[in-house]
N, C-alpha and C positions, 0 to 999 in steps of 0.2 A: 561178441567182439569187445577185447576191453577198452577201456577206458583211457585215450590217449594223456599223457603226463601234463603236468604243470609244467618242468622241465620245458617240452619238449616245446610244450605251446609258449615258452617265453622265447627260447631261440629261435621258433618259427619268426614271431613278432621280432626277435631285433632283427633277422637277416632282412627285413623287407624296412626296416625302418633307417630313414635317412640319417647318419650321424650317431650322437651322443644320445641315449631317452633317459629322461628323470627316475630314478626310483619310484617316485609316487603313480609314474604312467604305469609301472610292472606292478603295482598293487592292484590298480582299476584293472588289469587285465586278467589276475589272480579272483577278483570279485566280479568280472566278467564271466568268470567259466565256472562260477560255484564254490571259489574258496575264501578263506580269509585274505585281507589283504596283505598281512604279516607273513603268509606264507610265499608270498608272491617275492618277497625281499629276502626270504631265507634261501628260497631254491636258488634263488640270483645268483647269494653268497656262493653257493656249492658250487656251481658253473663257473662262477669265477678262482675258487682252490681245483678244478677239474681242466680249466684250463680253455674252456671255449667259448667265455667272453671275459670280455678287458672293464675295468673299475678305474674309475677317477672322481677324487672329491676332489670340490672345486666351492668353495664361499661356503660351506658347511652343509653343501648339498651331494650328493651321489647320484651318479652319472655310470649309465651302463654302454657297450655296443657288444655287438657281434663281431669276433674275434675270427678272421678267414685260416681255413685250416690248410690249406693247401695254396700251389701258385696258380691253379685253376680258379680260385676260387677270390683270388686277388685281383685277378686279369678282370673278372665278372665274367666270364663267358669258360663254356667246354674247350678244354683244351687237349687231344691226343698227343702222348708219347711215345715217341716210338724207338726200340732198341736199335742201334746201329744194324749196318748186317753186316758181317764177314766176309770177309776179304777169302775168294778162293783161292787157294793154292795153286801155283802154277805149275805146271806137270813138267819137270826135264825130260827131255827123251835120250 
């Protein structure tokens, strides 16, 4: 089985984390799972040019979250869509 991503485990971590989390928390979590902590801030970067979480400096610090990809995922909760149905035709006789 391989080896699940740094990536993946950093987005896992912001979806469940309330708010803004500090860079330095994505390093301990990077040396939580056996990597350097600099890589923990580089993947960051790439997720943030990829587009599925948002970056704000703020007093010379960096601040990451988890960026909702969809309107299901904004609401917090499953949400089905459902395509209209079509209007049957009415038969002249």
């Amino acid at each position: 089985m391989p080896k699940e991503s740094l990536k993946s485990k950093i987005v896992y971590y912001l979806k469940d984390y309330p708010g803004w989390c500090h860079s330095g928390t994505l390093e301990l979590v990077a040396q939580g799972n056996g990597y350097k902590g600099e890589n923990g801030g580089r993947r960051a970067r790439e997720l943030v040019n990829e587009g599925v979480i948002e970056r704000k400096i703020e007093k010379g610090s960096v601040w990451y979250r988890y960026k909702p990809q969809n309107i299901a995922e904004i609401a917090g909760k499953k949400v089905e869509i459902f395509a209209p149905k079509k209007k049957e035709e009415s038969k002249l006789l």
